[in-house]
PDB file with SEQRES, HELIX, SHEET and CRYST1 records, atoms N, CA, C and O in Angstrom:
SEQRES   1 A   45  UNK UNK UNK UNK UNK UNK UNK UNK UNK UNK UNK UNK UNK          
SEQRES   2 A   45  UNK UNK UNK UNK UNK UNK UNK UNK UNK UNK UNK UNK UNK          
SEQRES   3 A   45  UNK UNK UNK UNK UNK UNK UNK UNK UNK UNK UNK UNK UNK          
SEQRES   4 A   45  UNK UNK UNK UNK UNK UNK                                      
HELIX    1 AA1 UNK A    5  UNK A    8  1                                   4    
HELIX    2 AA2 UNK A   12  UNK A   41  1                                  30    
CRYST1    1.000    1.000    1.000  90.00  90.00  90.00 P 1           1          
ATOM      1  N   UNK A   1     -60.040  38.953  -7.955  1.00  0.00           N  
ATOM      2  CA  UNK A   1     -59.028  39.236  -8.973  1.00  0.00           C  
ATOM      3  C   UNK A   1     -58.279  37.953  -9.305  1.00  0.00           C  
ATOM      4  O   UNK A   1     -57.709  37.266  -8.457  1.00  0.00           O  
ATOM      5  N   UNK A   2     -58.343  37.593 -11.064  1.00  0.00           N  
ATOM      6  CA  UNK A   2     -57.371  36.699 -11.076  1.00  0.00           C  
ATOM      7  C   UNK A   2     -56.025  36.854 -11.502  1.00  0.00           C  
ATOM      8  O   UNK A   2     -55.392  37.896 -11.333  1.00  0.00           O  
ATOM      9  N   UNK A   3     -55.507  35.680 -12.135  1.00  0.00           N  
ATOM     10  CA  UNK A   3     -54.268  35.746 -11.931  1.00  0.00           C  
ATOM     11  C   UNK A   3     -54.005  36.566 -12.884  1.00  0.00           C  
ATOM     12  O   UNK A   3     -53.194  37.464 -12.654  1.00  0.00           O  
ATOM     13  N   UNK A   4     -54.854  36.425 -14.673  1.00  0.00           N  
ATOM     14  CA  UNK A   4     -54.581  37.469 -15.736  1.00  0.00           C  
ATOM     15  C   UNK A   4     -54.773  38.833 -14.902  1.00  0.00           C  
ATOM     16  O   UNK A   4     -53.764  39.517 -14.735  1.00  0.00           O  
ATOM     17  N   UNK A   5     -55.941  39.257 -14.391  1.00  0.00           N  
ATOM     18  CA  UNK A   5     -56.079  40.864 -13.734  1.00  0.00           C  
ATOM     19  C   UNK A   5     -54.676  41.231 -13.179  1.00  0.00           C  
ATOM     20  O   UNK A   5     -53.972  42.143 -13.612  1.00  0.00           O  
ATOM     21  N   UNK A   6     -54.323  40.256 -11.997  1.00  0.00           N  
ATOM     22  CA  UNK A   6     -53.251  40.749 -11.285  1.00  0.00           C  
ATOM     23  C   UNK A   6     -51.898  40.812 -12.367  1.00  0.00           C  
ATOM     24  O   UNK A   6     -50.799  41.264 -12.043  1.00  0.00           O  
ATOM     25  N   UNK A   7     -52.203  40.313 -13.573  1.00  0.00           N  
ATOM     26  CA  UNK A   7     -50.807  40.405 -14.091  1.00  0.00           C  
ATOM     27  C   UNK A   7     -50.978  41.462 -14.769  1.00  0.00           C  
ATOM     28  O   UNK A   7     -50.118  42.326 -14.600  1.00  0.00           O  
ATOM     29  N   UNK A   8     -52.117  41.771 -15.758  1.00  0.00           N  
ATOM     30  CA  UNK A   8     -52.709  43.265 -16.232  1.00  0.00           C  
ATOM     31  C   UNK A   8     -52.034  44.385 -15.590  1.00  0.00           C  
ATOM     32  O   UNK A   8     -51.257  45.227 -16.041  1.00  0.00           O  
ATOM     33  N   UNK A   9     -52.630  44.146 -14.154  1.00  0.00           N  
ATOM     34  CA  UNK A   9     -52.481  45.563 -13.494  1.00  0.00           C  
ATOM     35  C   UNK A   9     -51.254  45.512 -13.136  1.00  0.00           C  
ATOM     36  O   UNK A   9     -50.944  46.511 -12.488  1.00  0.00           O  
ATOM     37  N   UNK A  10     -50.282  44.653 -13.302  1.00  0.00           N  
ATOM     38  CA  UNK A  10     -48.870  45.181 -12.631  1.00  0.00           C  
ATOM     39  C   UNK A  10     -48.278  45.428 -13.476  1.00  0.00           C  
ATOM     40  O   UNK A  10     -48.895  45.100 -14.490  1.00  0.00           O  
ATOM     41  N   UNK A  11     -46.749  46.131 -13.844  1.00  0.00           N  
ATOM     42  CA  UNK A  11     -45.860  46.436 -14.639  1.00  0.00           C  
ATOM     43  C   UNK A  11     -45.108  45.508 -15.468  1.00  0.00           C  
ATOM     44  O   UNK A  11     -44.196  45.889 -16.202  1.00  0.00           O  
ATOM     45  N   UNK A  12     -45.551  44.049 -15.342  1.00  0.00           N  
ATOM     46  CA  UNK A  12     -44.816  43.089 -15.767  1.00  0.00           C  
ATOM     47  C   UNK A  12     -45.202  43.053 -17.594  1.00  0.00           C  
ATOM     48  O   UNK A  12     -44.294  42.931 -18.415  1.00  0.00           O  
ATOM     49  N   UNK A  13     -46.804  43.193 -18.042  1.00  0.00           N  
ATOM     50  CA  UNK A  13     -46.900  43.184 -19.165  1.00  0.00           C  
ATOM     51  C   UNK A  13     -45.667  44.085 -19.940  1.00  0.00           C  
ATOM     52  O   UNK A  13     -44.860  43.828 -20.834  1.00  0.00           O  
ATOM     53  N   UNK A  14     -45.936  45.148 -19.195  1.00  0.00           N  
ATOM     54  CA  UNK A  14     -44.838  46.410 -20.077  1.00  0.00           C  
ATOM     55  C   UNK A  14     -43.303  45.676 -20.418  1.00  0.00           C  
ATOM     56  O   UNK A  14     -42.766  45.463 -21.505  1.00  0.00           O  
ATOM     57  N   UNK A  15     -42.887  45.415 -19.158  1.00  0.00           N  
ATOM     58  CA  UNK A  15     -41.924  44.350 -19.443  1.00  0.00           C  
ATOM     59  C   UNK A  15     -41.405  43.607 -20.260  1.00  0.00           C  
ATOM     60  O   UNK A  15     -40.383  43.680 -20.942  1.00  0.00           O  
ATOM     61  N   UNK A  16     -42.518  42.575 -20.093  1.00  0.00           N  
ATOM     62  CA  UNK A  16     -42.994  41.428 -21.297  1.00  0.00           C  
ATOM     63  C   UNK A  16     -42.789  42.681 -22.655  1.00  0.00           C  
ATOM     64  O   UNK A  16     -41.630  42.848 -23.034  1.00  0.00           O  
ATOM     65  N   UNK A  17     -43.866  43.489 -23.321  1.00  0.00           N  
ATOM     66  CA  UNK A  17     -43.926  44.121 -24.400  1.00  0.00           C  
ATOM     67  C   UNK A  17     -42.410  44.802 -24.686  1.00  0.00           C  
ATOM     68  O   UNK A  17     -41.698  44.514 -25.647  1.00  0.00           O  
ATOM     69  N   UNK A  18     -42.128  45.640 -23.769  1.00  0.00           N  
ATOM     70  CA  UNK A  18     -40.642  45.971 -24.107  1.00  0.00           C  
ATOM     71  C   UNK A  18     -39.675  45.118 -24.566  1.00  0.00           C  
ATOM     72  O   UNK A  18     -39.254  45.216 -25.719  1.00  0.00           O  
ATOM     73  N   UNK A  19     -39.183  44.108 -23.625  1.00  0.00           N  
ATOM     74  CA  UNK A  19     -38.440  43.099 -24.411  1.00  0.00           C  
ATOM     75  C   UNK A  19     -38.764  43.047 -25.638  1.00  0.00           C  
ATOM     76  O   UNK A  19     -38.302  43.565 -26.654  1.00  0.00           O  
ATOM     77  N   UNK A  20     -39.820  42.191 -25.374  1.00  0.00           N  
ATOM     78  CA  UNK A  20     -40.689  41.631 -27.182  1.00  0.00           C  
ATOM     79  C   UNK A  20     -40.208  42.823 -28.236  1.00  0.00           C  
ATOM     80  O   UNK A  20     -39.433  42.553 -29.154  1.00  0.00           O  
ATOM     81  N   UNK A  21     -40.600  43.830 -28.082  1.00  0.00           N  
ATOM     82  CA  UNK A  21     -40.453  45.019 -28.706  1.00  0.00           C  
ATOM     83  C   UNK A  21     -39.253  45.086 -29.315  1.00  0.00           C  
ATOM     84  O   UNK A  21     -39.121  45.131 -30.538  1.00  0.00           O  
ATOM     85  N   UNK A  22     -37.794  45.103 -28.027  1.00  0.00           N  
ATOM     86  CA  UNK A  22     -36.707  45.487 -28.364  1.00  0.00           C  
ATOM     87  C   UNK A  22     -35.681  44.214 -29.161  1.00  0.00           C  
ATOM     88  O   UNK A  22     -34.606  44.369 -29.740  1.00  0.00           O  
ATOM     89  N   UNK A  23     -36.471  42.955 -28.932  1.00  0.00           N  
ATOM     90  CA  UNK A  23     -35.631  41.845 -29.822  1.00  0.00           C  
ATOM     91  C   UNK A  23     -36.117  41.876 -31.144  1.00  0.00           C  
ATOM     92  O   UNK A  23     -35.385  41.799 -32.131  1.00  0.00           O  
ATOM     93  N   UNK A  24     -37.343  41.987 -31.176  1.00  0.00           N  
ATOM     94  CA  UNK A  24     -37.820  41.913 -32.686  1.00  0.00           C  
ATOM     95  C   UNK A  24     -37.295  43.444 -33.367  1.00  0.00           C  
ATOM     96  O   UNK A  24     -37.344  43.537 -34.594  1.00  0.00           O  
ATOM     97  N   UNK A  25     -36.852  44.502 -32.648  1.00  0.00           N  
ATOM     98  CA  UNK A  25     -36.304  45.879 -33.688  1.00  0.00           C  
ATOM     99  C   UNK A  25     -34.713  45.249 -34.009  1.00  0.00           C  
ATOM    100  O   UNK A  25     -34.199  45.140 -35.122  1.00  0.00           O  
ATOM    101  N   UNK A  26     -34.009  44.811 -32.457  1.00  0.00           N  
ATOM    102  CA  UNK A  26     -33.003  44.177 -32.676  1.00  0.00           C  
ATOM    103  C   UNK A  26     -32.901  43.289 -33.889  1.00  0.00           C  
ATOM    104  O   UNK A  26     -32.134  43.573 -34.809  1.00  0.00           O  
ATOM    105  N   UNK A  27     -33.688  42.187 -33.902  1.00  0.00           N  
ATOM    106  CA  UNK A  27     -33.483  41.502 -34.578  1.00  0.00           C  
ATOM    107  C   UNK A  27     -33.735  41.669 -36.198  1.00  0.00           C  
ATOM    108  O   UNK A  27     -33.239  40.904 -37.025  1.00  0.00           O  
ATOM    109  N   UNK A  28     -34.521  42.706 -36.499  1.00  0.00           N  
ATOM    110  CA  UNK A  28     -34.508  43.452 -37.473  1.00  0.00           C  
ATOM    111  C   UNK A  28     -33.172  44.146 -38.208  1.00  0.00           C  
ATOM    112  O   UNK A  28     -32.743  43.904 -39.336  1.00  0.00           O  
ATOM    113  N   UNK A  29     -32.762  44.880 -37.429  1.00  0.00           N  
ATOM    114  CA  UNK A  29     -31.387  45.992 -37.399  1.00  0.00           C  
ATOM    115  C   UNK A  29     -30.500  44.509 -37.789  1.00  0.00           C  
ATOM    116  O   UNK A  29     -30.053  44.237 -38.904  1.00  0.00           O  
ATOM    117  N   UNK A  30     -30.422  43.892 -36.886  1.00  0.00           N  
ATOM    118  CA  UNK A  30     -29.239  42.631 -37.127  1.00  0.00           C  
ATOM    119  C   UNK A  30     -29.320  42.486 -38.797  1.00  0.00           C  
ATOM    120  O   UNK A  30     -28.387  42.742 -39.558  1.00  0.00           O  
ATOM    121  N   UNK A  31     -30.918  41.921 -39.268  1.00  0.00           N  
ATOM    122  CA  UNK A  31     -31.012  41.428 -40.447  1.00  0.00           C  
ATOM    123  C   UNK A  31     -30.525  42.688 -41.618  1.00  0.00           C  
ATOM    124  O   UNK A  31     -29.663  42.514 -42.480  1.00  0.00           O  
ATOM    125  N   UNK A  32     -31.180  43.761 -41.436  1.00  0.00           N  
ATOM    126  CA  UNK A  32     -30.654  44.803 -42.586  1.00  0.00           C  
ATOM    127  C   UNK A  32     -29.430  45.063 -42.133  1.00  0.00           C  
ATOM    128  O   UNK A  32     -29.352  46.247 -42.462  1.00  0.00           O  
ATOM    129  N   UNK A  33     -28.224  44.767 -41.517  1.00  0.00           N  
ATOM    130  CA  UNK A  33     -26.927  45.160 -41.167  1.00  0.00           C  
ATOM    131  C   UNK A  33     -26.473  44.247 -42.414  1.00  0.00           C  
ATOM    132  O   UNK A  33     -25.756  44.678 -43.317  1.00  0.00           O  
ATOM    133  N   UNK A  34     -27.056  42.724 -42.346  1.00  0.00           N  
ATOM    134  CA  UNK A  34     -26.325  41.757 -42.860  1.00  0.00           C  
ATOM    135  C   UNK A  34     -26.720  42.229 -44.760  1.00  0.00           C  
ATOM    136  O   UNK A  34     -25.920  41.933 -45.648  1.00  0.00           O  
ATOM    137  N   UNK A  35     -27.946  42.908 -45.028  1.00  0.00           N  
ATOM    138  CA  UNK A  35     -27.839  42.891 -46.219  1.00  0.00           C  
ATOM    139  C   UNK A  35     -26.980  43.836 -46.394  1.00  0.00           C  
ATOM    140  O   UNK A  35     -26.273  43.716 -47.394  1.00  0.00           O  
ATOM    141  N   UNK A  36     -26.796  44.844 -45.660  1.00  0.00           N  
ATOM    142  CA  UNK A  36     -26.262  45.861 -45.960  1.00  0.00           C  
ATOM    143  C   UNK A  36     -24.897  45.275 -46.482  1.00  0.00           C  
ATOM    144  O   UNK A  36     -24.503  45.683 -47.575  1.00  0.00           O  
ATOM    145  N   UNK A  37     -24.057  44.249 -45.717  1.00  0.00           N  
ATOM    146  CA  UNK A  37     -22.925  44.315 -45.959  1.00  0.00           C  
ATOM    147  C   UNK A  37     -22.724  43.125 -47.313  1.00  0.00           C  
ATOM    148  O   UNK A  37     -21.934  43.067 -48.256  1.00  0.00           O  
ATOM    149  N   UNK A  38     -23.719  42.366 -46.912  1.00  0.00           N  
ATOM    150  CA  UNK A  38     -23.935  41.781 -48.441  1.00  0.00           C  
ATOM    151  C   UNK A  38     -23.993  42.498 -49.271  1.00  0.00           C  
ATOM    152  O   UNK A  38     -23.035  42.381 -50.035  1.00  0.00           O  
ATOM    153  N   UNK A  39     -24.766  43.334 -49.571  1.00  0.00           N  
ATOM    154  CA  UNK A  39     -24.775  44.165 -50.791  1.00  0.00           C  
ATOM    155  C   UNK A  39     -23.348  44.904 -50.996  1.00  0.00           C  
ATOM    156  O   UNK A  39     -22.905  45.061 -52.134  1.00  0.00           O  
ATOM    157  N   UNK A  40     -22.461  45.468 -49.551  1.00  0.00           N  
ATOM    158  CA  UNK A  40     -21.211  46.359 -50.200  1.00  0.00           C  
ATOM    159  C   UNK A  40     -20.256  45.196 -50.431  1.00  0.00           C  
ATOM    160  O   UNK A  40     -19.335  45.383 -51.226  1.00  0.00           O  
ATOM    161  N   UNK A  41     -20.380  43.926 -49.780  1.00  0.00           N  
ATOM    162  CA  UNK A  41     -19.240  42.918 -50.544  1.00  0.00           C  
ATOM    163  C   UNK A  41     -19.167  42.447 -52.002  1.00  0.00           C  
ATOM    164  O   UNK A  41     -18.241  42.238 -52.786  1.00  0.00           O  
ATOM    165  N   UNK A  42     -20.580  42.357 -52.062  1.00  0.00           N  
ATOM    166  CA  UNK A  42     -20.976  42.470 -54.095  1.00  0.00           C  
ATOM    167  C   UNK A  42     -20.609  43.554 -54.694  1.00  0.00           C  
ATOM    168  O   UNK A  42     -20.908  43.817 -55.859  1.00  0.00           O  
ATOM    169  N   UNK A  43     -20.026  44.170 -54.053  1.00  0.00           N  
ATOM    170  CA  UNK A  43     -19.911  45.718 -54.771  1.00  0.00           C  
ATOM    171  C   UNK A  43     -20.463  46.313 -55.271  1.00  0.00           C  
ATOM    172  O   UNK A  43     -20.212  46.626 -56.435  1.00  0.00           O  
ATOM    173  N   UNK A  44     -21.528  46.761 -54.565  1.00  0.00           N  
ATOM    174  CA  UNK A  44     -22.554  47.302 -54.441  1.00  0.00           C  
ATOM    175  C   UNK A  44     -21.445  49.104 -53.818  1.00  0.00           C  
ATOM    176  O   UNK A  44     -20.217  49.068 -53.742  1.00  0.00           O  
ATOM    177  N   UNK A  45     -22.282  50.430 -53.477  1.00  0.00           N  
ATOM    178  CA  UNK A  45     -22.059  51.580 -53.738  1.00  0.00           C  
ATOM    179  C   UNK A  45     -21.314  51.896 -52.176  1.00  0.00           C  
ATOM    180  O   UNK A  45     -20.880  53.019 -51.914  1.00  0.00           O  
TER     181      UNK A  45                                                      
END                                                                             
């Protein structure tokens, strides 16, 4: 077994993917927050 297998089979990928997962939705949400409020400072609805 190498070192990729042993990292496969342990819980660390999930890890890895979760984070990854939760900064890039984060970092999403961040970005449409900011249009959002761009758009109601233009006076927008």
């Amino acid at each position: 077994m190498n070192g990729w297998e042993a990292f496969a089979a342990s819980p660390g990928w999930f890890v890895v993917w979760t984070v990854g997962t939760g900064f890039a939705v984060a970092l999403a949400l961040r970005g449409l927050a900011a249009l959002v409020v761009a758009f109601r400072t233009r006076g927008g609805t």
